[in-house]
C-alpha positions in Angstrom: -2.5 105.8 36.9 -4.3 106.8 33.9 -2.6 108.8 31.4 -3.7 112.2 30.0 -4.0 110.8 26.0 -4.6 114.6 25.0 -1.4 115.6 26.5 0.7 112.8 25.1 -0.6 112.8 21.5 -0.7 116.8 21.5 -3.7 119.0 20.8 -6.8 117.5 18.5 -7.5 120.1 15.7 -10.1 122.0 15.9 -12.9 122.4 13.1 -11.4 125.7 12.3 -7.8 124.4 12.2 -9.5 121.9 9.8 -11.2 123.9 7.6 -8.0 126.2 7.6 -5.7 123.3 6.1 -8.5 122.8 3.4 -8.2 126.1 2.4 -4.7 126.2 2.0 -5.0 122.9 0.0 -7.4 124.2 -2.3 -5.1 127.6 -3.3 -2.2 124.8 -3.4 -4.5 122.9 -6.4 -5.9 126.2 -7.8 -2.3 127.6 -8.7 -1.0 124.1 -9.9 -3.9 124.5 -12.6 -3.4 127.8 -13.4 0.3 127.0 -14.0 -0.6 124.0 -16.0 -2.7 125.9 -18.2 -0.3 128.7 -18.7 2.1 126.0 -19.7 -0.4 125.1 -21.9 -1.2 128.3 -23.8 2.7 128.6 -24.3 2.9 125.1 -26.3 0.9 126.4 -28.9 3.3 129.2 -30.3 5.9 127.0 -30.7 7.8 125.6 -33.5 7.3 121.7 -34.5 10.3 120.9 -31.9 8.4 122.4 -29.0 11.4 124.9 -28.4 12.0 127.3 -30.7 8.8 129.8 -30.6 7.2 131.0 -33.4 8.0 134.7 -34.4 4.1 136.6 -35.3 4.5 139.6 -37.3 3.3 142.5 -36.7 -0.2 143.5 -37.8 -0.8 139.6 -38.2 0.5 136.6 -39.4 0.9 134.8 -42.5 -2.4 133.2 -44.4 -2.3 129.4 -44.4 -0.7 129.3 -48.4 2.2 130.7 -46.7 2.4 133.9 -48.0 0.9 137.3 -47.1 -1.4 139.1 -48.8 -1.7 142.7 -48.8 -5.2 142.4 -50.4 -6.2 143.1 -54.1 -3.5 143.8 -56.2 -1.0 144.4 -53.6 -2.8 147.1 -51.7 0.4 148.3 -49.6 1.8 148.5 -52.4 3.9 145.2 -52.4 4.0 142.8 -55.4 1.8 139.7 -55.2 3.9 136.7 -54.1 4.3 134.7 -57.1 3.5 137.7 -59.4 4.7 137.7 -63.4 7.4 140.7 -63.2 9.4 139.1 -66.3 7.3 140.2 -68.9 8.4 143.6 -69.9 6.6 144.9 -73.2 7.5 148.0 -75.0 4.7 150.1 -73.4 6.0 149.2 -70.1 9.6 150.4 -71.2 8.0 153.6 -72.4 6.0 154.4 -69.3 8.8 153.7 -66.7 10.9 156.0 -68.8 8.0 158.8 -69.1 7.7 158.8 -65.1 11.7 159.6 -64.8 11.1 162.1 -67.5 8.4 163.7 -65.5 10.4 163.5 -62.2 13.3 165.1 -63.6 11.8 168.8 -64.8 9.2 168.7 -62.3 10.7 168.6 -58.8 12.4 171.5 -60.3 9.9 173.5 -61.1 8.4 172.9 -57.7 11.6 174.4 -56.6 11.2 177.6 -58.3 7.2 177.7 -57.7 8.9 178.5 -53.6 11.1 181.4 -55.1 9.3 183.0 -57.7 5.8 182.3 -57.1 3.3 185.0 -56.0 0.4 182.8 -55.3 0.4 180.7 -51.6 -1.9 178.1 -54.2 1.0 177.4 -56.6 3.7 177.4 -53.9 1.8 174.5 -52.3 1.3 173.1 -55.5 4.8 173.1 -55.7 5.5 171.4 -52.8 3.1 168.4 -53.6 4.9 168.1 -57.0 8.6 168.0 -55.3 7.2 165.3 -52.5 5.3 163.0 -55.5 7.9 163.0 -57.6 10.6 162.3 -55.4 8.7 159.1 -54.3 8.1 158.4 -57.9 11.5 158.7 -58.9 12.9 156.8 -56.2 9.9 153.9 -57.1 11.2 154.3 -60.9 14.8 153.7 -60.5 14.1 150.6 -58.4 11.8 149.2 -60.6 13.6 150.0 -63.6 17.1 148.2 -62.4 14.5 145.1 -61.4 13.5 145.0 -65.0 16.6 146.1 -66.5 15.0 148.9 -68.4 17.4 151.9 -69.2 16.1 155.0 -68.1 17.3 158.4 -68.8 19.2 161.0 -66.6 18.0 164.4 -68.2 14.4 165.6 -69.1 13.3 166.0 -72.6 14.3 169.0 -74.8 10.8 169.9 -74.1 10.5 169.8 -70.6 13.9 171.2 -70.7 12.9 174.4 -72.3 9.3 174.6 -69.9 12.0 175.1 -66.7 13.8 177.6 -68.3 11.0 179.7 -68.9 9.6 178.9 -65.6 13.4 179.9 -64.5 12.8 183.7 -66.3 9.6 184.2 -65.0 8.4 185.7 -61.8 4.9 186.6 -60.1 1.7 186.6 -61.5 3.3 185.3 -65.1 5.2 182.8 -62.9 1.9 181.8 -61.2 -0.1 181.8 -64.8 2.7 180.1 -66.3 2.7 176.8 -64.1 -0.2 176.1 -63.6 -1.0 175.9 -67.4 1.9 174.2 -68.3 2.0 171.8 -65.5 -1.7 170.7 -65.5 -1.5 170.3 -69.7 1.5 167.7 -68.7 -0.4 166.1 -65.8 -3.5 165.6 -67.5 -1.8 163.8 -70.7 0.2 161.3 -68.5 -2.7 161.0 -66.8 -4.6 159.6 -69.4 -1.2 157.3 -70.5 -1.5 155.3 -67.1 -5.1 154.4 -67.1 -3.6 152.3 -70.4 -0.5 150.9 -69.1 -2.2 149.8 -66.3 -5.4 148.0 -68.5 -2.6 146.7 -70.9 0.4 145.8 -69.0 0.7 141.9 -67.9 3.5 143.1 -65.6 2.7 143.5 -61.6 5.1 145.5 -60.7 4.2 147.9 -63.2 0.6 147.4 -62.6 2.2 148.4 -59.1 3.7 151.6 -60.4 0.8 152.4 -62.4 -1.0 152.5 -58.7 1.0 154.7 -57.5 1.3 157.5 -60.4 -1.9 157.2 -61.0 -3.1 158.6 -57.0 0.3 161.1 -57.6 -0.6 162.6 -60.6 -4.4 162.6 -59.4 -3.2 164.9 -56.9 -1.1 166.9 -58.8 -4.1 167.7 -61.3 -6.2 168.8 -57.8 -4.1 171.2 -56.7 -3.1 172.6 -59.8 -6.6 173.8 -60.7 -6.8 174.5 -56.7 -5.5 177.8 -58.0 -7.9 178.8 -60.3 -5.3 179.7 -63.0 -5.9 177.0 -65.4 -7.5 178.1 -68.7 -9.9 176.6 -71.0 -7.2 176.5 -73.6 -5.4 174.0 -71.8 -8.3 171.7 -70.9 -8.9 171.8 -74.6 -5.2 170.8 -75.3 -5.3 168.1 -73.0 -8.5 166.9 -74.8 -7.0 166.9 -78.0 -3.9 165.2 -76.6 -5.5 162.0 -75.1 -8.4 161.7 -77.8 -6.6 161.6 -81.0 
């Protein structure tokens, strides 16, 4: 009797049931590739042991000297890696202590430029003096412990005596009063940083120089925002940085 040799050996695949199992090979090989290279991709961020990864910073990585450059002369304001900050000359000493000089009587004066002030100009002039010195001062006393450079706590006799009469003052005289006074002291430091900074071998002053220079810039800007300063003091300030 003969015997049925599709019924003992089960059903012959069809060509669909054929190209089916392809198929499902095919997707089998695609994702073991895709894993492989995933793999890959991971291998590269990883330290010389293969396991510990590589942390990248934020707003990219290190250059390939190892260090990380904020751009010309320390941009962001950070000292270049490697910079000379133990050279510390006399005009170095002097400026650092000028700047805490300036910080002390002026955020002061801002203060009372919110009280006694008549003018919206001068009160925001004020406020910009208050916010630039306070980030000065703060810069100052760090730099100056760096270079162990003793600053003082107290403003000059001076600037001492241009608060109090800022203090007695009120309105309009208040108003005519700081802006004079303030843009005569502005515009001779002003003139004092453009030679630290050319002179000073230093990078972190060079750094601090940076930074008073675009805060005392402002200051001078919105001190003559207010259309109070009078040739007189122009013609001091001249006086002042030529001679």
């Amino acid at each position: 009797m003969r015997t049925n040799r599709r019924a003992v050996n089960g059903p012959v695949p069809t060509r669909l049931g054929l190209v089916t199992i392809a198929a499902v090979i095919l997707i089998a090989v695609a994702a073991m590739l895709v894993a492989l290279q995933g793999g890959s991709g991971r291998a590269e961020v990883t330290g010389s042991s293969g396991t510990e990864p590589v942390p990248v910073p934020a707003g990219g990585g290190p250059h390939a000297d190892g260090g990380t450059h904020p751009g010309a002369d320390g941009a962001d304001g950070a000292v270049p890696e490697g910079g000379d900050i133990g050279t510390v000359t006399e005009v170095d000493r002097e400026f650092l202590v000028a700047v805490r000089q300036a910080g002390l009587w002026e955020i002061p004066a801002g203060r009372l430029a919110q009280t006694n002030a008549s003018s919206e100009a001068v009160k925001r002039a004020g406020l910009h003096l208050m916010d630039g010195h306070a980030e000065l001062d703060q810069l100052v006393r760090e730099d100056a412990e760096l270079l162990g450079v003793e600053i003082p706590n107290e403003a000059t006799a001076e600037q001492r005596r241009w608060v109090e009469q800022l203090r007695d003052a009120e309105g309009a005289e208040f108003d005519q009063l700081f802006a004079n006074v303030l843009r005569a002291s502005h515009g001779k430091i002003f003139a004092t940083i453009g030679k630290v900074r050319g002179a000073t071998q230093n990078d972190l002053i060079r750094r601090h120089a940076r930074q008073a220079n675009q805060t005392v810039l402002d200051h001078l800007e919105v001190l003559e925002d207010t259309g109070l300063v009078d040739a007189a003091t122009f013609e001091e300030v001249e006086r002042a940085v030529s001679g």
